[in-house]
Backbone as a chain_set.jsonl record, in Angstrom:
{"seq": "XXXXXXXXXXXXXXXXXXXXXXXXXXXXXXXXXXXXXXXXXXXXXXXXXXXXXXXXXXXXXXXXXXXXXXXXXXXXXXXXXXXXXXXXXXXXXXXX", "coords": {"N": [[32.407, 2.389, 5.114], [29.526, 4.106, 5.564], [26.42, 3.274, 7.569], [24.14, 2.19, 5.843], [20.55, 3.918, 5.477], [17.855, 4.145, 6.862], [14.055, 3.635, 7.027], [11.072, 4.115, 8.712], [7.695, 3.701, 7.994], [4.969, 5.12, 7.951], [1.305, 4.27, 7.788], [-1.148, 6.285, 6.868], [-4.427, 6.294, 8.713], [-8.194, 6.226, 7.101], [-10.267, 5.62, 5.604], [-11.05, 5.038, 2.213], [-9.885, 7.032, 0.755], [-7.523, 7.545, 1.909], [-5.959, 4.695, 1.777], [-5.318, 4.735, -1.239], [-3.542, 7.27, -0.995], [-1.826, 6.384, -0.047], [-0.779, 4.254, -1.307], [0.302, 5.675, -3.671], [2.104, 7.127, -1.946], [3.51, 5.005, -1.451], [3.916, 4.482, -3.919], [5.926, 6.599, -4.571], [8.126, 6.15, -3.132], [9.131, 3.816, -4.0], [9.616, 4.562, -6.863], [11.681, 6.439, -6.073], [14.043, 5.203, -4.98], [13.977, 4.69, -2.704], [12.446, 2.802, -1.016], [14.2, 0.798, -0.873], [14.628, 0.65, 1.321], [13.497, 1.073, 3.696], [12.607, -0.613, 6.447], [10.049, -0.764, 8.316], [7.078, -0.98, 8.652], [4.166, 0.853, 9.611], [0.417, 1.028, 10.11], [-2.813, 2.163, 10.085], [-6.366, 1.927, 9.884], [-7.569, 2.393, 6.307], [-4.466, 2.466, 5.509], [-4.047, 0.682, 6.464], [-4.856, -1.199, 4.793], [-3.97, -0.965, 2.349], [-1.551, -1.828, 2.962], [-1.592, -3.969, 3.669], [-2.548, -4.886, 0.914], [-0.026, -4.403, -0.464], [1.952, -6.046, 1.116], [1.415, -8.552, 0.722], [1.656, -8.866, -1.888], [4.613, -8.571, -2.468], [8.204, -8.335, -1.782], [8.945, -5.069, -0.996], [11.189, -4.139, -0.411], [13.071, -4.884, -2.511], [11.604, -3.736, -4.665], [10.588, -2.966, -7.836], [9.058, -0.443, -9.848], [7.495, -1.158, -11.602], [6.459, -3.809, -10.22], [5.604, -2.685, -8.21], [3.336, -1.444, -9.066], [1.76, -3.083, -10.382], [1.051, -4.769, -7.96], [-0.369, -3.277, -6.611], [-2.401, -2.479, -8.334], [-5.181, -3.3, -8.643], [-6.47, -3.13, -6.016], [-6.41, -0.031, -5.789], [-8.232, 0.345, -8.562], [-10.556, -1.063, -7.209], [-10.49, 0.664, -5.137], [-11.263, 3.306, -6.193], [-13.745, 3.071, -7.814], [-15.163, 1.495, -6.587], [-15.402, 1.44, -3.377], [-14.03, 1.192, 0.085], [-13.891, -1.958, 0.519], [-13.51, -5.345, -1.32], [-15.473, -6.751, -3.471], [-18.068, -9.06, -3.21], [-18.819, -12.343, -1.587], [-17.501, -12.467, 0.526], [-17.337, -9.983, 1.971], [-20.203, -8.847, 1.692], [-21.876, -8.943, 3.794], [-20.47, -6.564, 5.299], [-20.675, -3.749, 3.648], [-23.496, -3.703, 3.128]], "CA": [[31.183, 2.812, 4.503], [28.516, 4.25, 6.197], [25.235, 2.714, 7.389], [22.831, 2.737, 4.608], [19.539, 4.619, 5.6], [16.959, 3.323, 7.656], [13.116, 4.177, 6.586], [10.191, 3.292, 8.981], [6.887, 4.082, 7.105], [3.639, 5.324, 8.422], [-0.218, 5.015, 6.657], [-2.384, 6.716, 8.251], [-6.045, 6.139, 7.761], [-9.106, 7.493, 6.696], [-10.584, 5.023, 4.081], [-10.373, 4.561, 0.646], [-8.806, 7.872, 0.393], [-5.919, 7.181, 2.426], [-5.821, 3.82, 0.971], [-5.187, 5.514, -2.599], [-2.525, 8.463, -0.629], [-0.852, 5.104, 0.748], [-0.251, 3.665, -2.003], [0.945, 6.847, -4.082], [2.955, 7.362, -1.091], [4.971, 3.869, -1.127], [4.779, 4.346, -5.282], [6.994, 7.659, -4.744], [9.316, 5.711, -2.47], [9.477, 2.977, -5.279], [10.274, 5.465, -7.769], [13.012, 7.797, -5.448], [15.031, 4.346, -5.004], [14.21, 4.699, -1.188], [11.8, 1.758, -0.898], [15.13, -0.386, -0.444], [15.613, 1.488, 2.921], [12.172, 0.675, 4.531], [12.751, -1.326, 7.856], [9.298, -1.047, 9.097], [6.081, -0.491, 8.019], [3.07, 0.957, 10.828], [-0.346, 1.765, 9.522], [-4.186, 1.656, 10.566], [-7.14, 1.624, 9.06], [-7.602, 2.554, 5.092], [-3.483, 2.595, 5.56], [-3.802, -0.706, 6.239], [-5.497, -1.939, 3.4], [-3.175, -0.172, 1.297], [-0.088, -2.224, 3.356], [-2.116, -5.738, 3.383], [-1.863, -5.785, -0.389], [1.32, -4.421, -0.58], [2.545, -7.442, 2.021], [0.758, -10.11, -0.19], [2.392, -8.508, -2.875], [5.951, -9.43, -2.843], [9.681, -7.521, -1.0], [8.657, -4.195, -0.782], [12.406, -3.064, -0.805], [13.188, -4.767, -4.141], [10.173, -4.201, -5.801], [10.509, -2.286, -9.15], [7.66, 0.461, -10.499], [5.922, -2.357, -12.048], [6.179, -4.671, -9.477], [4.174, -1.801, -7.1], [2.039, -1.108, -9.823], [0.996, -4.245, -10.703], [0.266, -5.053, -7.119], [-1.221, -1.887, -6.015], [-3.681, -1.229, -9.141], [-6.374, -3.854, -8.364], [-6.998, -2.368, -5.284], [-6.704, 1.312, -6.459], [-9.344, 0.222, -9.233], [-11.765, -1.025, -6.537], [-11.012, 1.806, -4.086], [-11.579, 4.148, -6.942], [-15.147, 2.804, -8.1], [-16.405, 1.072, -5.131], [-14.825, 1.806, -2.03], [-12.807, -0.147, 0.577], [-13.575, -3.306, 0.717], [-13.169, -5.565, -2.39], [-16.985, -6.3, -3.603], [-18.143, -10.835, -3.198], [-19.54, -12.969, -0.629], [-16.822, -12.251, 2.213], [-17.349, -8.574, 2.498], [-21.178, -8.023, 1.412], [-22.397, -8.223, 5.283], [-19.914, -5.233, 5.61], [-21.503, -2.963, 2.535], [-24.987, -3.933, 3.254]], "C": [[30.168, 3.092, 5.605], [27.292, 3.587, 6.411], [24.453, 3.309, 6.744], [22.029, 3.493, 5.724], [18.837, 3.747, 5.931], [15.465, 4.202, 7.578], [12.095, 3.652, 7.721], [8.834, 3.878, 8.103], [5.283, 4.19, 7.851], [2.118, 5.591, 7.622], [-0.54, 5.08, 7.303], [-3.547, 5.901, 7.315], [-7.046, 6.906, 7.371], [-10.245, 6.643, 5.546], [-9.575, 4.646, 3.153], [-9.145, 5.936, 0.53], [-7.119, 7.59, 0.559], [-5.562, 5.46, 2.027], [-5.037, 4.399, -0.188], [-3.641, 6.124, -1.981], [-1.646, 7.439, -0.116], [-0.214, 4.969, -0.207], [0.613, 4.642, -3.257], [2.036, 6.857, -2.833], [4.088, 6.5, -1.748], [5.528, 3.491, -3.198], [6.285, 5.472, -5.267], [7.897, 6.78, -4.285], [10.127, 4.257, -3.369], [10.814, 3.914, -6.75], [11.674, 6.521, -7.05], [13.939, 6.709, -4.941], [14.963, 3.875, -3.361], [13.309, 3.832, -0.564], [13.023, 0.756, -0.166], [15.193, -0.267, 1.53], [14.238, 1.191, 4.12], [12.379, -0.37, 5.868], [11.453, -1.827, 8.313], [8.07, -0.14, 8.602], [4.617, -0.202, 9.38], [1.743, 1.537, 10.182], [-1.618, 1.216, 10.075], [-5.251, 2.372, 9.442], [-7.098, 1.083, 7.447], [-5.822, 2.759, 4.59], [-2.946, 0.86, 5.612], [-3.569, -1.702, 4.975], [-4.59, -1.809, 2.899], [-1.296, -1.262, 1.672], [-0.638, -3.568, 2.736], [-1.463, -6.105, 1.576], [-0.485, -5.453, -0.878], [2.319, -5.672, -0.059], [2.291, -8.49, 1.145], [1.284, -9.952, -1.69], [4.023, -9.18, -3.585], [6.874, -8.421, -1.47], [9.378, -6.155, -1.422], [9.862, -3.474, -1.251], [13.332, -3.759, -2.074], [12.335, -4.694, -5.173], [10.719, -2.949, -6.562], [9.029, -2.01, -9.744], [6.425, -0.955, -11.048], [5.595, -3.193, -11.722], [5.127, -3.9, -8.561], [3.234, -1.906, -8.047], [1.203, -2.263, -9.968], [0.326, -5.215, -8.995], [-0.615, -4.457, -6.284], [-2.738, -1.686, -7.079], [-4.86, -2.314, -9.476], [-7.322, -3.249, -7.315], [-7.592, -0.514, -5.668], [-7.885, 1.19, -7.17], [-10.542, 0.367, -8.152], [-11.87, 0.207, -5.779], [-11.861, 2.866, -4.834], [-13.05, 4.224, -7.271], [-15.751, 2.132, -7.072], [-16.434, 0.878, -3.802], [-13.811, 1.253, -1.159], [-12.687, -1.165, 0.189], [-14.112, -4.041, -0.939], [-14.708, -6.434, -2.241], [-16.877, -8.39, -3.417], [-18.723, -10.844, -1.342], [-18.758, -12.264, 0.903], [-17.326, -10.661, 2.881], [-19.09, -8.194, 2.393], [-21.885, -8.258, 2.476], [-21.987, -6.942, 5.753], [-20.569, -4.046, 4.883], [-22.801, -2.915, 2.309], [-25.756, -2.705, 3.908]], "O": [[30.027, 2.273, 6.513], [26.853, 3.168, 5.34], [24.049, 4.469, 6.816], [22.593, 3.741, 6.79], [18.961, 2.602, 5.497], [15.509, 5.362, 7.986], [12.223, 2.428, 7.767], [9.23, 4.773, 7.357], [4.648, 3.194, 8.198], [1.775, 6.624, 7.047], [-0.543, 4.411, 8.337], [-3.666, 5.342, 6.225], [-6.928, 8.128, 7.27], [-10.935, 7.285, 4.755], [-8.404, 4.277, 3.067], [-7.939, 5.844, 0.3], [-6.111, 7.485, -0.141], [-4.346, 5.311, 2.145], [-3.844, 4.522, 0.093], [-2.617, 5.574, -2.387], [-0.56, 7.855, 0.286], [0.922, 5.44, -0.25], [1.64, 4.128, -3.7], [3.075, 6.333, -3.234], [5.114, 6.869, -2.319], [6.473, 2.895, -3.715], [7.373, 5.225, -5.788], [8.706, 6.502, -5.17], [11.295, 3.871, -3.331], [11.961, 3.868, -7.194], [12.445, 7.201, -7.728], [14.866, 7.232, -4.323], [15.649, 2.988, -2.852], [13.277, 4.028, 0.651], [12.831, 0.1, 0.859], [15.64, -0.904, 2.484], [14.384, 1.17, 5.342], [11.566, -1.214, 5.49], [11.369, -2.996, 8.69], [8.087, 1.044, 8.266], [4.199, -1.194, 9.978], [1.921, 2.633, 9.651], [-1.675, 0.059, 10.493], [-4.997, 3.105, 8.486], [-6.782, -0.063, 7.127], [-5.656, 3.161, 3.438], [-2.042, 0.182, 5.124], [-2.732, -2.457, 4.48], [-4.002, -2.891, 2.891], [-0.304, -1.347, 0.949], [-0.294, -4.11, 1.685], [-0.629, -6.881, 1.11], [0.119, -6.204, -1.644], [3.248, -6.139, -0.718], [3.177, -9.315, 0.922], [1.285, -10.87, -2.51], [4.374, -9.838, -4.565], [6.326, -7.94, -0.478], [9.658, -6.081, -2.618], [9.878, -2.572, -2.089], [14.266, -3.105, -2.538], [12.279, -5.323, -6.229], [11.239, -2.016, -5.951], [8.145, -2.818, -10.028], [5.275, -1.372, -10.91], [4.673, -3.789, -12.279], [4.036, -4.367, -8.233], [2.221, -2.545, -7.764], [0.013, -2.288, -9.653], [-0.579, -6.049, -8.964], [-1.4, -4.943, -5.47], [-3.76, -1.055, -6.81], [-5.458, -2.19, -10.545], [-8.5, -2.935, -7.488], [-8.716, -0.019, -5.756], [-8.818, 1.819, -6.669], [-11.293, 1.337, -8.048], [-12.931, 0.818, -5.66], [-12.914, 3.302, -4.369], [-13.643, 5.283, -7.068], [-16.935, 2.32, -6.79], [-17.299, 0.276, -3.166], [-12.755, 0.852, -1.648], [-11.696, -1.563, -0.423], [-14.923, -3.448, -1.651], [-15.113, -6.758, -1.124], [-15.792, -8.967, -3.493], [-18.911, -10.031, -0.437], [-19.258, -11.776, 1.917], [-17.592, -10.394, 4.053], [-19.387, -7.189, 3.039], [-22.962, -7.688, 2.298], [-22.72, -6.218, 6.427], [-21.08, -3.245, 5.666], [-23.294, -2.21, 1.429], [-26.975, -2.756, 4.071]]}, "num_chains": 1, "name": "protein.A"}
């Protein structure tokens, strides 16, 4: 048998946007079965973000649609209505 497939994975940054295009990203790779194949994940800034809660999330390469979703769409919410960083005491020196 051949060696499976080997994925490394790059977010860029940019913000929230690329936050958001991250996480769409690693949903496609959820959904096209090719999540399993991921090795290595590299990303900065608003790419970050988008990994962090993915990491705190759960196994990346067995996660199932509603395992991404459900750990991706807190963030998404906030990126969506109020930008990067998630709104409380820790962050409101940053948003000030």
């Amino acid at each position: 048998m051949a060696d499976a497939p080997k994925l490394g994975l790059a977010l860029s940054g940019g913000g929230h946007r690329a936050a958001c295009w991250a996480a769409g990203a690693v949903l496609g790779l959820v959904d096209a079965d090719a999540a399993k194949d991921v090795i290595s994940v590299a990303s900065v800034s608003g790419g970050s973000i988008a990994n962090g809660v993915i990491a705190v999330g759960g196994d990346l390469r067995s996660a199932h649609r509603r395992d991404a979703e459900a750990w991706l769409a807190p963030g998404l919410h906030q990126w969506a209505h109020d930008g990067l960083f998630f709104p409380g005491p820790s962050t409101d020196s940053w948003v000030a």
